[in-house]
PLY file of the C-alpha trace (Angstrom):
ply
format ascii 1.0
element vertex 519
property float x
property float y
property float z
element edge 518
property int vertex1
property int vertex2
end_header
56.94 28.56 5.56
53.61 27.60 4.41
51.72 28.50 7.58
48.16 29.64 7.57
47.47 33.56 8.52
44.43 35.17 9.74
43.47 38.54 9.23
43.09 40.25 12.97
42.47 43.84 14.47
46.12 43.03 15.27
47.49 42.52 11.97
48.10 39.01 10.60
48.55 36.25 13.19
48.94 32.64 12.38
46.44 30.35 12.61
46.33 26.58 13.00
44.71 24.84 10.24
41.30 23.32 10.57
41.59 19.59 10.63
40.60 17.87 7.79
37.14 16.06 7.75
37.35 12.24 8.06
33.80 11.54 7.22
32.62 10.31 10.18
31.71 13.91 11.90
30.15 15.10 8.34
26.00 15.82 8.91
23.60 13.74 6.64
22.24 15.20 3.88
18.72 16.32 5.14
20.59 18.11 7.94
23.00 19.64 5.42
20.35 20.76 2.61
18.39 22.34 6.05
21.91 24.09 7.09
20.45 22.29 10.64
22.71 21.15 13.42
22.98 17.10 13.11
24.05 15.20 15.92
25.88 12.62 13.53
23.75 9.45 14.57
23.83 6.46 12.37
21.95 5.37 10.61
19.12 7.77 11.77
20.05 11.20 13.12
17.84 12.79 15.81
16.10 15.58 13.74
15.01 13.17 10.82
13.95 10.54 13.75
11.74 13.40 15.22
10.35 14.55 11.20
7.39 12.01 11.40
8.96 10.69 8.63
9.10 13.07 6.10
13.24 13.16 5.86
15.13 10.12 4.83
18.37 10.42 6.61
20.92 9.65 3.88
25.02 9.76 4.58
27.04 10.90 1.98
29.11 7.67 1.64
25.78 5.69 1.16
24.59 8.62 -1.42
28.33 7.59 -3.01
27.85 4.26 -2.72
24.33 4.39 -4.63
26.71 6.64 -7.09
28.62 4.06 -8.05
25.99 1.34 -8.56
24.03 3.30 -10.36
27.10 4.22 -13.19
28.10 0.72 -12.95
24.52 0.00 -14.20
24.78 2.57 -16.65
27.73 1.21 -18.16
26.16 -2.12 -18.81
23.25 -1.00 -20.43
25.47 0.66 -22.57
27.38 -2.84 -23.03
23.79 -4.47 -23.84
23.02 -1.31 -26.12
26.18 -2.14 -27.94
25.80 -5.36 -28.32
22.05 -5.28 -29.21
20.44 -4.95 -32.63
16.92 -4.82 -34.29
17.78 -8.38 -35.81
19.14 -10.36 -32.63
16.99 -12.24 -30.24
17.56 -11.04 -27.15
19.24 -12.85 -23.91
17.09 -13.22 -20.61
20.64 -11.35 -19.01
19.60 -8.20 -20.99
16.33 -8.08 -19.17
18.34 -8.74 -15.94
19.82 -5.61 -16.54
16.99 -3.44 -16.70
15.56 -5.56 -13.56
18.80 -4.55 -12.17
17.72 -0.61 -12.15
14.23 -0.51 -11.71
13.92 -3.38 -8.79
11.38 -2.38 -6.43
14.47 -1.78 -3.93
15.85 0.23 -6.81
18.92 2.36 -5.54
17.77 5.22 -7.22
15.32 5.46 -5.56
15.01 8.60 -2.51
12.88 6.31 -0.13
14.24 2.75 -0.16
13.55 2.80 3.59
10.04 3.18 3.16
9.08 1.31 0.19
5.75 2.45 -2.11
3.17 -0.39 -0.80
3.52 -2.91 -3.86
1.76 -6.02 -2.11
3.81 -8.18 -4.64
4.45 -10.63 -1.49
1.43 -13.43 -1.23
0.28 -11.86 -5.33
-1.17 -15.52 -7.01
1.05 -16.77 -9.73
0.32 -15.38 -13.04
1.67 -15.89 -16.18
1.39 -13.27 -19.44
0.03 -13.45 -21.88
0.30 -14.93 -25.35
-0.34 -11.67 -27.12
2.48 -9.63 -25.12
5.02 -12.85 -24.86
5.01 -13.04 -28.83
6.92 -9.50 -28.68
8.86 -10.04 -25.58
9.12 -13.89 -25.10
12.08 -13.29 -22.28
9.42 -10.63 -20.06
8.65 -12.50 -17.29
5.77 -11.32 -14.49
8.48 -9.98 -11.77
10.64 -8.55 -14.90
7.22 -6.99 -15.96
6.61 -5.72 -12.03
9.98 -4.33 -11.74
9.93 -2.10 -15.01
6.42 -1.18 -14.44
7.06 0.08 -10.49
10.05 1.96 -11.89
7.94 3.73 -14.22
5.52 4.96 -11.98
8.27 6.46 -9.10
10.35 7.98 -11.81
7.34 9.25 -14.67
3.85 8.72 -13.61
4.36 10.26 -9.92
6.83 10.16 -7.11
7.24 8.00 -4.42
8.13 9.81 -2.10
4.72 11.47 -2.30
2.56 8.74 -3.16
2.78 4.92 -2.19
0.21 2.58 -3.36
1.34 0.92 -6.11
-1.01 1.51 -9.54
0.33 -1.38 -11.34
-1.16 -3.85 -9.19
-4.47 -2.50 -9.22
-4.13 -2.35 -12.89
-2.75 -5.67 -13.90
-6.29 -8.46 -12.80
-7.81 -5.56 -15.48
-4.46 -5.41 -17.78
-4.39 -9.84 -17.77
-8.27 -9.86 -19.23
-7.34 -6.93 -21.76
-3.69 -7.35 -23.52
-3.92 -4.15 -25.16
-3.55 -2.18 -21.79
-0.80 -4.82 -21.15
0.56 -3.68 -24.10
0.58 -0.24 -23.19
1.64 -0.52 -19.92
4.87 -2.20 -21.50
5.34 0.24 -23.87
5.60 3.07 -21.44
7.81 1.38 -19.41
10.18 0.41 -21.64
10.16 3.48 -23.68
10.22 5.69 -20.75
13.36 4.06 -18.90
15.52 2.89 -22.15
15.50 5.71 -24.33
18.58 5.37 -25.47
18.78 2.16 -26.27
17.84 0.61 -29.79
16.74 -2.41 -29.40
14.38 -1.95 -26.52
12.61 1.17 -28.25
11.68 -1.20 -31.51
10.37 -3.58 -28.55
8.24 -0.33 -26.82
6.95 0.31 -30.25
5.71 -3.05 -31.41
3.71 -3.12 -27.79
2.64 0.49 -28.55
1.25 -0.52 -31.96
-0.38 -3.43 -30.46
-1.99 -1.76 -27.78
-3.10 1.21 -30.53
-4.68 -1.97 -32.83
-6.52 -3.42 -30.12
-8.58 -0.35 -28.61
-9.28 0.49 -32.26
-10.55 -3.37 -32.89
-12.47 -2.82 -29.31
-13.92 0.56 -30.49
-14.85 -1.00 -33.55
-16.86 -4.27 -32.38
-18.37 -2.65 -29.70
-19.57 1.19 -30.18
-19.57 0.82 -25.77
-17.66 3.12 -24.37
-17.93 2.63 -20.36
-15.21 0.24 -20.53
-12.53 0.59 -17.84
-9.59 -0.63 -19.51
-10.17 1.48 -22.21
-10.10 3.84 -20.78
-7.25 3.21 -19.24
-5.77 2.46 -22.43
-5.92 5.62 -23.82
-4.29 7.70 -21.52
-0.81 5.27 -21.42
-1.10 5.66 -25.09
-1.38 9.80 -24.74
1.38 9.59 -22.30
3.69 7.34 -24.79
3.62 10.26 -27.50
4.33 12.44 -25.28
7.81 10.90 -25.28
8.41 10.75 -28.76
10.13 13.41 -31.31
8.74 12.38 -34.64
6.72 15.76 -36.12
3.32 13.15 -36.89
3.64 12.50 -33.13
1.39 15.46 -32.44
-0.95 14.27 -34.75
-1.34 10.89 -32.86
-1.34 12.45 -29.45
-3.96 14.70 -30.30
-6.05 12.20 -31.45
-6.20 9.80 -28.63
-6.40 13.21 -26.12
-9.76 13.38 -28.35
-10.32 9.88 -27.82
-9.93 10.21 -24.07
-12.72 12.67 -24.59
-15.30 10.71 -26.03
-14.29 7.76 -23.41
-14.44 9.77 -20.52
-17.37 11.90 -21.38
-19.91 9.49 -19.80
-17.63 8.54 -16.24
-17.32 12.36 -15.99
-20.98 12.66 -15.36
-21.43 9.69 -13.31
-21.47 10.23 -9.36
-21.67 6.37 -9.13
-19.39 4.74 -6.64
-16.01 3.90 -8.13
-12.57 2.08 -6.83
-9.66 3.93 -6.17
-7.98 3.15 -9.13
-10.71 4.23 -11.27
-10.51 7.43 -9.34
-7.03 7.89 -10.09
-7.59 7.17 -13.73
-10.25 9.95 -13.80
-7.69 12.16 -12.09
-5.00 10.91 -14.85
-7.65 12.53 -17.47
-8.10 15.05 -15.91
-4.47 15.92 -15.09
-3.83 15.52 -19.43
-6.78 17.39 -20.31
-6.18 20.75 -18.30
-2.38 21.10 -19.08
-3.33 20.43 -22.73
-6.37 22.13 -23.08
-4.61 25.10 -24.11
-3.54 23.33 -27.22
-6.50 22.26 -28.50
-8.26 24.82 -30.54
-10.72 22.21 -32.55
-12.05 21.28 -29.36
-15.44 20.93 -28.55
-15.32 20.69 -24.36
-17.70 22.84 -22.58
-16.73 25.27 -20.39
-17.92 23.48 -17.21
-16.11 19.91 -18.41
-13.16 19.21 -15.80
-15.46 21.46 -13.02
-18.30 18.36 -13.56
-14.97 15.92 -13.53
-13.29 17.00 -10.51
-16.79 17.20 -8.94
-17.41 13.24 -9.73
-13.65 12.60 -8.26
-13.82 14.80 -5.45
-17.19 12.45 -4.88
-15.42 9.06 -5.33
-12.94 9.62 -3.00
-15.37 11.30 -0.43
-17.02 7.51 -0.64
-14.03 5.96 -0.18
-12.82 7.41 2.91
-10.31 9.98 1.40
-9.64 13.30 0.11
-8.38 15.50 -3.45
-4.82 16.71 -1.67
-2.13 15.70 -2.70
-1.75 12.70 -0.35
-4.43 11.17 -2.15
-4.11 12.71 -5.54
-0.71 12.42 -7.24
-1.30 14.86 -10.44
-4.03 17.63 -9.26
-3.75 17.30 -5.51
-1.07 19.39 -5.19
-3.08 22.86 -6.24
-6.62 20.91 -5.51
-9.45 20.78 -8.30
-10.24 24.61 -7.71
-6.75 25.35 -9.55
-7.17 22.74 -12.33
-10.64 23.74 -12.57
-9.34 27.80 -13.36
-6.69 26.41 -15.61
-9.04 24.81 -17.84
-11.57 27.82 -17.71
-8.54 30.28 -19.12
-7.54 27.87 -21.57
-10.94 27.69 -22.81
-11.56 31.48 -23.25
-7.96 31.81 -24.36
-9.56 29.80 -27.64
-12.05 32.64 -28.66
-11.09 35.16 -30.63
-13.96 37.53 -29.31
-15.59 37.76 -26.19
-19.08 38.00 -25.74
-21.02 39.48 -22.65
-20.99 35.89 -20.94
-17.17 35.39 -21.89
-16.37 38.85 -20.47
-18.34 37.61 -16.59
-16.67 34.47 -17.03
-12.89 36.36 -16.99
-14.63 38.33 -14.38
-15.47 35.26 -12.01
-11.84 33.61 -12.80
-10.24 37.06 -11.79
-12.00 37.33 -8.84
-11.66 33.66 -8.00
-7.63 34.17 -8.50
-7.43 37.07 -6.26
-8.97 34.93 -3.10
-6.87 32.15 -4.08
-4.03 31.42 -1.31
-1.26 28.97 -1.56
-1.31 25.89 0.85
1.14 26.05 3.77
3.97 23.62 3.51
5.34 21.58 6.64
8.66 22.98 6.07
7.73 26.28 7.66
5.43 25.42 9.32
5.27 25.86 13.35
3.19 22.81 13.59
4.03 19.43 13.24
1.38 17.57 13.66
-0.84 19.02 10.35
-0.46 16.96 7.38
0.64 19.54 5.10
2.41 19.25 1.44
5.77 19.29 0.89
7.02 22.70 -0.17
7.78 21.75 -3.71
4.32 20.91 -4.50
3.13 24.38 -3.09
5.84 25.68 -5.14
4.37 24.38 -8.07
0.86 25.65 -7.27
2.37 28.70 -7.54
3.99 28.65 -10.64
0.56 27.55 -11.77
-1.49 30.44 -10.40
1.37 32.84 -12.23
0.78 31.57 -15.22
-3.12 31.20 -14.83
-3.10 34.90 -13.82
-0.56 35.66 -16.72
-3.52 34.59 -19.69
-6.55 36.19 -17.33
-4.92 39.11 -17.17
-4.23 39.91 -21.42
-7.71 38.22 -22.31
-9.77 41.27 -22.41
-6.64 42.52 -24.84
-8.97 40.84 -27.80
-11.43 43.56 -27.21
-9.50 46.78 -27.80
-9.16 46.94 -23.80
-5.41 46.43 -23.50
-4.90 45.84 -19.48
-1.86 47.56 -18.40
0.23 44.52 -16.45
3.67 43.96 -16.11
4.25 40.56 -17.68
8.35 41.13 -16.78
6.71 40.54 -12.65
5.16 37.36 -13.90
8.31 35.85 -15.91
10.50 36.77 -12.95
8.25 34.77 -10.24
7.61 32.12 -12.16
10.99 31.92 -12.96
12.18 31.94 -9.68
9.57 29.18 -8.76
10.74 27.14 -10.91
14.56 27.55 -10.06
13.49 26.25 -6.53
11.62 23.40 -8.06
14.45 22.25 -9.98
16.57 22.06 -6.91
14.71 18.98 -5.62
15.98 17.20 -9.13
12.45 15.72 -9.30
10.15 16.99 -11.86
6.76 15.48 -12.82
4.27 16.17 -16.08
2.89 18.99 -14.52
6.02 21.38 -14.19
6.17 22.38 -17.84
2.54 24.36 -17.96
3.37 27.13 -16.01
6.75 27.40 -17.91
5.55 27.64 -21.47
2.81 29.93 -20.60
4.63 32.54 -18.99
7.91 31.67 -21.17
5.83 33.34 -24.52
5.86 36.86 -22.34
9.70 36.82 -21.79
11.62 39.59 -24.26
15.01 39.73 -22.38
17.75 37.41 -23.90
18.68 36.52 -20.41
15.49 35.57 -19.04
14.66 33.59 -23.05
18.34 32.28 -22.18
17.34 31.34 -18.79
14.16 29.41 -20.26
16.32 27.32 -22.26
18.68 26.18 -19.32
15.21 25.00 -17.65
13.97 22.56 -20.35
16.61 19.90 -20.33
15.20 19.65 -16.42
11.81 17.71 -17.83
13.58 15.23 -20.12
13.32 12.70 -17.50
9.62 13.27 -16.75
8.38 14.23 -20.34
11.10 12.68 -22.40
12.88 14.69 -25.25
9.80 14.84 -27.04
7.61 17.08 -25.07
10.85 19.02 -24.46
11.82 19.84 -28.05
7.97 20.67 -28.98
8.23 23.02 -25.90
11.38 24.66 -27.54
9.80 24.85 -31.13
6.67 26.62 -29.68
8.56 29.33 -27.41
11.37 29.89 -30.06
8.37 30.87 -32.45
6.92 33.40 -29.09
10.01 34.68 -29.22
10.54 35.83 -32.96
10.32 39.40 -33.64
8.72 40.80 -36.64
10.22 43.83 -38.74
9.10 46.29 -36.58
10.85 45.01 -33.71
7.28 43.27 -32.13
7.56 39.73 -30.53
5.21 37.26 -31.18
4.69 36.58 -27.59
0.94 36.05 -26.50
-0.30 35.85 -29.78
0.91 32.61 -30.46
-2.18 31.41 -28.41
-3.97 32.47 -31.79
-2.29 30.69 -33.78
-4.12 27.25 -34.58
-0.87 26.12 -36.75
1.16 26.15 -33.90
-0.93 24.91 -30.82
-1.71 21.96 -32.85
1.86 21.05 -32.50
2.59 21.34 -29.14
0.82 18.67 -26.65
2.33 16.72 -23.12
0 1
1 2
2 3
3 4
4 5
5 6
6 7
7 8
8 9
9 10
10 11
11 12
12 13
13 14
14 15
15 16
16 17
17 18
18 19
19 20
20 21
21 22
22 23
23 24
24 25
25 26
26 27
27 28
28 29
29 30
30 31
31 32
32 33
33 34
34 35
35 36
36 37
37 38
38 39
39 40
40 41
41 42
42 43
43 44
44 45
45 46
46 47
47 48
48 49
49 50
50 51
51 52
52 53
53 54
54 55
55 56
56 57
57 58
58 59
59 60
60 61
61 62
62 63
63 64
64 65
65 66
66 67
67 68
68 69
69 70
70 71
71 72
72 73
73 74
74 75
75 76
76 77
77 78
78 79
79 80
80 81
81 82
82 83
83 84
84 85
85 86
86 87
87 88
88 89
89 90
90 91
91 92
92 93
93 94
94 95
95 96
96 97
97 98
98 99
99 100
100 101
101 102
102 103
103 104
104 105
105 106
106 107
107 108
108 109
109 110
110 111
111 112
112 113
113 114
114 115
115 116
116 117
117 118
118 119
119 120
120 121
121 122
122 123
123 124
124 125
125 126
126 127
127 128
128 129
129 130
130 131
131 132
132 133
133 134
134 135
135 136
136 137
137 138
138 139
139 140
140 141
141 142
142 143
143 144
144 145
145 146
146 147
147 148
148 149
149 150
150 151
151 152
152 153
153 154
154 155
155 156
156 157
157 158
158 159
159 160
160 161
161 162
162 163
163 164
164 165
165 166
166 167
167 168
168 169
169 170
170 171
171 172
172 173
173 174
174 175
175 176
176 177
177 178
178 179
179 180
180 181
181 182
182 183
183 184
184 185
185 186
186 187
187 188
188 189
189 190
190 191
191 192
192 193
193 194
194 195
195 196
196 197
197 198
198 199
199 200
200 201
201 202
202 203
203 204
204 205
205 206
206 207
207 208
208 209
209 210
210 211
211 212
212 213
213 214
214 215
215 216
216 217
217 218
218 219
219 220
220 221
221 222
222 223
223 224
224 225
225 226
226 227
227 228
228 229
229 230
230 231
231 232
232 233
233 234
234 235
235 236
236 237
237 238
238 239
239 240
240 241
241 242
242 243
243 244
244 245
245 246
246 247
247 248
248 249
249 250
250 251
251 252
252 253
253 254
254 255
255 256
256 257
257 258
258 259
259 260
260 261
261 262
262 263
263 264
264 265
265 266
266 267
267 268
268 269
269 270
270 271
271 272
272 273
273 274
274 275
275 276
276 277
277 278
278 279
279 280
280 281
281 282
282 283
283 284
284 285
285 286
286 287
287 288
288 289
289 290
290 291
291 292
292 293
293 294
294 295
295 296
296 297
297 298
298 299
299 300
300 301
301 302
302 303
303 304
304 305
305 306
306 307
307 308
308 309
309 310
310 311
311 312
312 313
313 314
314 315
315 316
316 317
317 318
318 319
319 320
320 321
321 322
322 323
323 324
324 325
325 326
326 327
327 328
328 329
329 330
330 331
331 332
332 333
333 334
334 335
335 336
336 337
337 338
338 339
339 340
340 341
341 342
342 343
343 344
344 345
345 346
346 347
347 348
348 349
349 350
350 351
351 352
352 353
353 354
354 355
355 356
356 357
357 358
358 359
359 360
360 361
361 362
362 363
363 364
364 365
365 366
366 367
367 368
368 369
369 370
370 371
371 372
372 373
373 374
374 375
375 376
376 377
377 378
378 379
379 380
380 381
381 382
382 383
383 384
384 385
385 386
386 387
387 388
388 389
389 390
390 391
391 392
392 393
393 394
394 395
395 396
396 397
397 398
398 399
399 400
400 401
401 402
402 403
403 404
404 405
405 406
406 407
407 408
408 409
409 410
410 411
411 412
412 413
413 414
414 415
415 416
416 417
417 418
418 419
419 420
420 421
421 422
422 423
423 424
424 425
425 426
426 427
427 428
428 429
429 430
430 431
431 432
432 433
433 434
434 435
435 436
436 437
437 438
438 439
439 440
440 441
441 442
442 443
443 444
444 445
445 446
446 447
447 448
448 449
449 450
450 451
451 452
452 453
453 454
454 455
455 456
456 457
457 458
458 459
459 460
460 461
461 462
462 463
463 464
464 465
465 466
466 467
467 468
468 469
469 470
470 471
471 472
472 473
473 474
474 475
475 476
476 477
477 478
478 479
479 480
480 481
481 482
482 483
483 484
484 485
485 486
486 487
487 488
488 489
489 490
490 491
491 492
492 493
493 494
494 495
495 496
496 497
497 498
498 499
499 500
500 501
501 502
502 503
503 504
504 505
505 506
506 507
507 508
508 509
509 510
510 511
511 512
512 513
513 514
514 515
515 516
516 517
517 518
């Protein structure tokens, strides 16, 4: 009666009904995302054995198994939340909990078969201090390790790209200097308990502590070569970033300007340098070109991040290694050529005439756009034994050159020139680079650029609509503060006047409201 019927040149003929998967011939997940045959060996299948170890093989009943400890941890910090206030001391078992989620084994985590190289094993005993213990009495070293390693495979960059662990080259410096302790803390805390009460007073007293030291340092000492601050004041840019409060732009601006003034000098010196240092130049560097844009007060000349990737690019050619992304975790995925370009048309994008000089320099960034190609990725390519980037970071070098080429293109438009373009081509490929970014449900600092910049040329509902559906996507990453200063600025690109004209590009001239948006 309830037999299954196929349709047939013959009419319909019954057909037995396919037998019901029992889990055990199911392919992993690699093998299913790739739609690739799997041979169904456990643990490892054949193709990711033979990947040189760029695909984890993952089951489905381990992926469910990670499901479940990871709501299960969810539901206690909502116990602790509950339980928590402002005027309660808190319980060395609330700290568990965290330590429970962001273990260096965490089970969030994509790669927990090959762990980031965190050298804790054999580390000296060490014991915080004072300063941070007076906020935090129950924060104990590991406690402090574990939040700390979370923070930099979920926020600062991801594991499965880059390995070394930052917070051990960062904590002899961090134990001699409490206010990069401090900060350090803060983001942690603030970055991986948002929504909990009582641990975002505690990621605010450390940020406040951190923000009252380097201003004591800058103070006594008028120095400014000093590492850990540095350091310092790049954790402290990144904490505003994840905050919602309107003065918040006010305070990230001004330690962005800070970094400035503190990295003017290291930008200039070819000196030898660790890696770390290296990596904090590339942090700067990183924050300065995606918020460049939004700085219309400053005073950076033209050449600044081409003379800063120049002194990385010749740090890590003394160490051994090179800018890809490998190496580099925040402008090694388009190389210092692209960051370099992104600067240069945020910088023009500032004046509000151009001269004969501005006009060659448009001409040189055009030019040097045109011969720009992306990377290849190892997913297609034929080779195997290249290292090559993973296709989501040549995605996003994409979506960077589209939005690059989008503000090149309408900067002679201040002129009288208008260019004739077709900014609907340079929503829709963006757009669609971005859609296959977001299917890898990782997303770093960098992904929002591209978006806002090409987001101010989109007039359609649908594709303004589509926009929209993409923010929530950097909430992890960014936090709900550069997300809802990313919605302010492109719901004021998108207002049309009384003659039916949107805003669109010419919110790039408008100091009021680039001084509010920063990441």
């Amino acid at each position: 009666m309830f037999a299954n019927f196929s349709s047939t040149s013959e009419g319909l003929v019954e057909s037995k009904p396919r037998p019901k998967p029992n889990g055990l011939n199911l392919s992993c997940l690699p093998c299913r995302r790739k739609k690739k045959r799997c041979d169904a060996a456990r643990p490892t299948c054949g193709r990711c054995r033979n990947s040189y170890g760029r695909d984890i093989c993952v089951w489905s009943d381990e992926k469910r198994n990670r499901s479940r400890q990871s709501r299960e941890i969810k539901a206690d910090q909502r116990h602790m939340q509950s339980d928590s206030s402002p005027s309660t001391t808190p319980q060395s078992s609330s700290w568990e909990v965290v330590k429970s989620d962001t273990s260096t084994n965490s089970i969030t985590s994509p790669v927990a078969d090959c762990p980031m190289d965190l050298r804790f094993h054999g580390f000296c005993p060490w014991t915080i201090p004072d300063a941070v213990t007076n906020i935090s009495p129950d924060l104990s070293p590991q406690m402090f390790l574990n939040i700390s390693t979370t923070f930099q495979r979920r926020i600062l960059c991801l594991d499965i790209d880059f390995k070394d662990s930052i917070i051990m080259d960062s904590l002899p410096l961090a134990l001699d200097h409490p206010p990069l302790l401090h900060a350090w803390v803060a983001c942690s805390v603030i970055a991986l308990s948002r929504s909990m009460p009582y641990w975002y007073e505690k990621a605010i007293k450390h940020y406040d502590s951190a923000v009252s030291g380097l201003s004591r340092a800058l103070q006594a000492q008028n120095e400014t070569g000093d590492k850990w601050k540095r350091e310092t004041v790049i954790l402290l840019h990144l904490f505003e970033g994840f905050q919602s409060r309107r003065d918040e732009s006010a305070l990230g601006k001004a330690h962005l300007r800070g970094a400035h003034e503190l990295f003017n000098p290291r930008v200039k010196d070819k000196s030898p340098m660790s890696y770390h240092e290296a990596l904090v130049l590339e942090g700067y560097i990183m924050h300065t070109t995606n918020n460049y844009l939004f700085q219309p007060d400053s005073q950076l000349p033209l050449d600044h991040i081409t003379k800063a990737a120049e002194t990385l690019v010749s740090a890590l050619e003394q160490l051994g290694l090179s800018c890809n992304w490998r190496h580099s975790p925040w402008i090694g995925f388009g190389g210092p050529e692209l960051a370099d370009l992104v600067f240069r048309v945020s910088w023009l994008a500032h004046k509000t005439s151009l001269n004969t000089d501005d006009r060659q320099q448009v001409e040189n960034i055009i030019t040097r756009l045109s011969s720009w190609t992306a990377p290849a990725c190892f997913e297609e390519s034929l080779t195997t034994h290249l290292d090559l980037p993973p296709k989501r970071l040549v995605l996003l070098a994409k979506a960077y050159w589209c939005a690059c080429s989008y503000l090149t293109t309408h900067l002679s438009h201040h002129d009288g020139n208008p260019v004739v373009s077709d900014d609907t081509a340079f929503v829709t490929e963006t757009l669609e680079l971005l859609d296959q970014l977001t299917e890898y449900e990782q997303t770093i600092n960098n992904h929002l650029w591209p978006l806002i910049v090409v987001g101010t040329a989109a007039t359609s509902l649908e594709s303004q609509e589509h926009i929209r559906s993409l923010l929530p996507q950097f909430n992890q990453a960014l936090g709900p503060g550069s997300v809802k200063r990313a919605e302010r600025f492109l719901e004021l690109a998108w207002r049309v006047d009384h003659n039916g004209e949107m805003y669109g590009r010419k919110i790039f001239k408008d100091r009021d409201a680039l001084y509010q948006m920063f990441f």
